[in-house]
N, C-alpha and C positions, 0 to 999 in steps of 0.2 A: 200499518194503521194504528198500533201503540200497542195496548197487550188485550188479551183473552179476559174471562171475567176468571181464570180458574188461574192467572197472571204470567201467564205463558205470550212470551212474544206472536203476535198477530200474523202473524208472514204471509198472507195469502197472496199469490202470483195471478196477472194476466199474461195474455202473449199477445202483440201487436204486429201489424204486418210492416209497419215502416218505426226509424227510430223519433219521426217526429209525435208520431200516436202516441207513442211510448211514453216519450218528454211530459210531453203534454197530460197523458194520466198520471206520470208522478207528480205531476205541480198540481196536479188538482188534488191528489189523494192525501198532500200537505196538506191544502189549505182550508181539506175536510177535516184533517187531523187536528189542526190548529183551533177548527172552530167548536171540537167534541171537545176537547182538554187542555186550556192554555196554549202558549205562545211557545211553539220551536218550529225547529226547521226551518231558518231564518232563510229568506231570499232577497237578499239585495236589491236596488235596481239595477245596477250593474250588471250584477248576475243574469236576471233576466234576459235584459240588452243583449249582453255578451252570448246566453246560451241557448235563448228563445228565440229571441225579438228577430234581431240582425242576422241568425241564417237563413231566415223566410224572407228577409224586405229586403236585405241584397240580392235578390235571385226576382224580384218584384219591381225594385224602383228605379226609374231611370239613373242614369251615371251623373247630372247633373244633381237632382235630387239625390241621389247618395253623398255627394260633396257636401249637400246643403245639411242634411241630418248628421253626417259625423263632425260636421264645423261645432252644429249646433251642441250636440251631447258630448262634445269633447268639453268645448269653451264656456258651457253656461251650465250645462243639466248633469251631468258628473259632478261638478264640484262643488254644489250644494243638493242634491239629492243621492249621490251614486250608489254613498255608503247606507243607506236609510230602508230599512226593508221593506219592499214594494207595497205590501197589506197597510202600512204602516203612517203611509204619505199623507198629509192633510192637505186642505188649502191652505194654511197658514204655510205650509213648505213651501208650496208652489208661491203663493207672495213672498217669499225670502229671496227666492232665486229670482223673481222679478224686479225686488227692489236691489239687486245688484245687476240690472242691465242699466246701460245710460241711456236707451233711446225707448221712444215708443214701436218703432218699426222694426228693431230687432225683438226685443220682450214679445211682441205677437208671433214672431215668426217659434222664437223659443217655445212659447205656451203651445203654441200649435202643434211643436213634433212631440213636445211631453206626450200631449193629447194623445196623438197617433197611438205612440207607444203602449198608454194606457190602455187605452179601447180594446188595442190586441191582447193584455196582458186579462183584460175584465173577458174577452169572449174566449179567453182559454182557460178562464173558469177560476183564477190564480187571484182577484180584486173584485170586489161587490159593486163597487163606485170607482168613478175615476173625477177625483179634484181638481186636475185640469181644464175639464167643464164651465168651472165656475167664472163670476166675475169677479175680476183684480183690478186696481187699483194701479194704473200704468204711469212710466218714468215719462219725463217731456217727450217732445217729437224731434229726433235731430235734423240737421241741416239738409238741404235738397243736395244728389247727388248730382246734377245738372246746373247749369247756370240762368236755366229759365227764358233762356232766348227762343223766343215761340217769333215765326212767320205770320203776317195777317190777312194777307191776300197773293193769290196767285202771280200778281203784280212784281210784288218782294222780290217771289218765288222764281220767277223768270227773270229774272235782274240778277239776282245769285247767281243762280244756272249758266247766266252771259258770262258772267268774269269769272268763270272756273274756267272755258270754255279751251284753255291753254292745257290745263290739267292732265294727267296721263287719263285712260278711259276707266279703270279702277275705280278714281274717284269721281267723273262724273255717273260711273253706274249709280257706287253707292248714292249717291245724291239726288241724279233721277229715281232711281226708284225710290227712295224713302219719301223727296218733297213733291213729287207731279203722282205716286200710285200710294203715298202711305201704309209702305210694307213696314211690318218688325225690321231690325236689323237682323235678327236671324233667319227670315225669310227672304231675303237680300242674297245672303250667303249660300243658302240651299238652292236658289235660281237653276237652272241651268238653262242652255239655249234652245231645248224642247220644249220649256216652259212659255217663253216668250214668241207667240204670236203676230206677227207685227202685219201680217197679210190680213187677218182679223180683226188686229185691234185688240187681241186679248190677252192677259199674261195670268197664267196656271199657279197656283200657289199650293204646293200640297206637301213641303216639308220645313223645315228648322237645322241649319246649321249652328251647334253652340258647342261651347270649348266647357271640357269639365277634365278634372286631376289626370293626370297620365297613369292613377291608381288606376281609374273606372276605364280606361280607355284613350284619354284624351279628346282632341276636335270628335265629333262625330254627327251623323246625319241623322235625323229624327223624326219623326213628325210632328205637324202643327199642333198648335200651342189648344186651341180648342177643336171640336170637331166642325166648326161654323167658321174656323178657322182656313177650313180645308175649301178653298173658294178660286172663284173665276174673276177676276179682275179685268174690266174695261180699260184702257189706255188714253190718258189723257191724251188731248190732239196733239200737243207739244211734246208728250214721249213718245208719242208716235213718229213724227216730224222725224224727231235724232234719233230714234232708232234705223227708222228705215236705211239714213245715211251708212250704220255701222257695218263692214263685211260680217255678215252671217259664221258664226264659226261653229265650235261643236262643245259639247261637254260643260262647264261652268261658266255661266255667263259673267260673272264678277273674277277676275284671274289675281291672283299675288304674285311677286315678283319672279318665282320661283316655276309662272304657268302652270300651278296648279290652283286648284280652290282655295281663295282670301279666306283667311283666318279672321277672326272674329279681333283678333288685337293687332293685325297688321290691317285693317280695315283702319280700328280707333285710329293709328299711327299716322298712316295714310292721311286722314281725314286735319286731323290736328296741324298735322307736315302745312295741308292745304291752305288752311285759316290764319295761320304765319306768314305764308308766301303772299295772300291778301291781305291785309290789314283792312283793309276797308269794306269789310262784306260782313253781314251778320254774322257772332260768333255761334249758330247753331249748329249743337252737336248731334252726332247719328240717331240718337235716341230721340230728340226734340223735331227731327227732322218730317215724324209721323205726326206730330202736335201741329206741328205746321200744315202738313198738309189736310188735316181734318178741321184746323181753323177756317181755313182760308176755303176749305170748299163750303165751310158752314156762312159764312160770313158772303160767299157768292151766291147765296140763296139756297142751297143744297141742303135735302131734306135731312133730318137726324136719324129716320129710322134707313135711307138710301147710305147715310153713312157708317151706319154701322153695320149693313152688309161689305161696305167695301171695306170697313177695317175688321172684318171677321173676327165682331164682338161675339161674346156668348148669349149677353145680354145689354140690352141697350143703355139699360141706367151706366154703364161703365162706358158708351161713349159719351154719356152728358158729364156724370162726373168728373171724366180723366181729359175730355180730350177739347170741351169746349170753352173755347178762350174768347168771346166776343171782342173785337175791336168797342173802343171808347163812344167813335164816331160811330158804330152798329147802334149802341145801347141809344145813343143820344136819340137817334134818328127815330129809330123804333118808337120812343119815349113821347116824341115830340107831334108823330105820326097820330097818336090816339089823341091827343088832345084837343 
């Protein structure tokens, strides 16, 4: 804690029961030190990350999420913050590193794990403020990862469905399920043939297959993305129809080539393979395939609050926001109707 008033080094000891207690009163009894007598005992961000931060939130965040936060502090938050001592960081730092991302969509997700970071660094007593808080000044929006091909009506949607109808059963699962029940893709892949119901009419929805580094694990099973997430799904009359046809089997309802559980990128392949092999059918990709079907059941009269328990939103403004696409002929009609 620096010296005695009689100038004798300070040395006073505690004993902690674990070495994270420990840590943790050293970085505080710095930052006490720091703020009795000038600036030493420099802590990096880095350092933090490296000595605090990242043994608690590896042991805490999903393996997915760990991919997404070392992507992040590797490629953007290290190499304009790393060297900079934690107490030290402004908002003006945090807009540096901003003004060197090119998208708007990345720079949020960046600001966002700074944030994390910080918040844990201010509740372990190490930062008074955290400047990642603030507002910034963000880069443009880059381009859509999808090509926007959205479905309008169940119409489409069964007209698709017809001329796949050749298809190994791989790809018309993935495809029933996403455009007739608008599952995530990786509620697709977590399926299994317990899930689906077809004597009911209902399909169980209660996990997440997604592919993260073969650091954190690789493919693995998860759970649902919200807890409203974790739902009971009705079956359209028409997945019902092609279900009932299917011999009932066991274990993963969507198979890869190999008979076990479709990977998340032999899905993509799969599906791509398919859209080639037609030329002539919507180019909608797996992801759009759920915009589809929450158009089209909006556009058939279907309530918006009925829809976003079936796409187990957390909250409904994100089904209006993300997912409603009215047809031209809706609006007109609609438009025409009040007049």
């Amino acid at each position: 804690m620096g010296y005695k008033a009689d100038g004798k080094p300070d040395q006073r000891s505690r004993t902690y029961k674990t070495k994270r207690a420990a840590e943790l009163a050293d970085a505080k009894m710095l930052a006490e030190r720091d703020a009795m007598r000038g600036r030493s005992g420099k802590m990096t961000l880095s350092q933090y990350i490296d000595n605090r931060y990242w043994p608690v939130a590896s042991k805490r965040l999903a393996a997915t999420s760990l991919d997404t936060y070392e992507k992040e502090v590797r490629l953007r938050i290290r190499p304009i913050l790393g060297g900079k001592d934690i107490r030290d960081i402004t908002r003006k730092d945090v807009q540096s590193m901003v003004d060197a991302i090119p998208t708007e969509s990345v720079a949020r997700k960046s600001v966002g794990v700074l944030k994390t970071i910080l918040n844990e660094a201010k509740a372990d007593g190490i930062v008074s403020s955290n400047p990642a808080e603030a507002t910034f000044a963000l880069p443009p929006k880059g381009g859509k990862r999808d090509n926007g091909v959205v479905l309008s009506s169940f119409a489409q949607i069964l007209s698709l469905l017809d001329d796949i109808a050749d298809e190994p059963q791989s790809v018309q699962r993935i495809a029933y399920t996403g455009l007739l029940q608008g599952l995530r893709p990786e509620e697709r892949y977590a399926l299994n043939w317990s899930d689906v119901d077809v004597e009911n009419g209902l399909i169980r929805v209660s996990g997440a297959y997604v592919t993260a580094s073969s650091k954190h694990g690789g493919r693995q099973l998860k759970g649902t993305k919200t807890e409203r997430s974790n739902r009971v799904v009705p079956m359209h009359p028409s997945f019902r129809e092609w279900a009932a046809e299917i011999p009932c089997g066991g274990g993963p309802f969507i198979l890869g080539a190999d008979g076990k559980r479709i990977s998340p990128s032999t899905a993509q392949k799969q599906w791509r393979r398919c859209l080639r092999t037609h030329p002539g059918i919507p180019k909608v990709t797996i992801e759009n395939m759920r915009h589809s079907f929450a158009t089209s059941y909006l556009n058939d009269g279907g309530s918006i609050e009925v829809l976003s328990r079936l796409l187990g939103h957390a909250n409904i403004s994100t089904t209006i926001n993300r997912y409603y696409r009215p047809d031209v002929d809706v609006l007109r009609n609609d438009l025409f109707s009040r007049m």
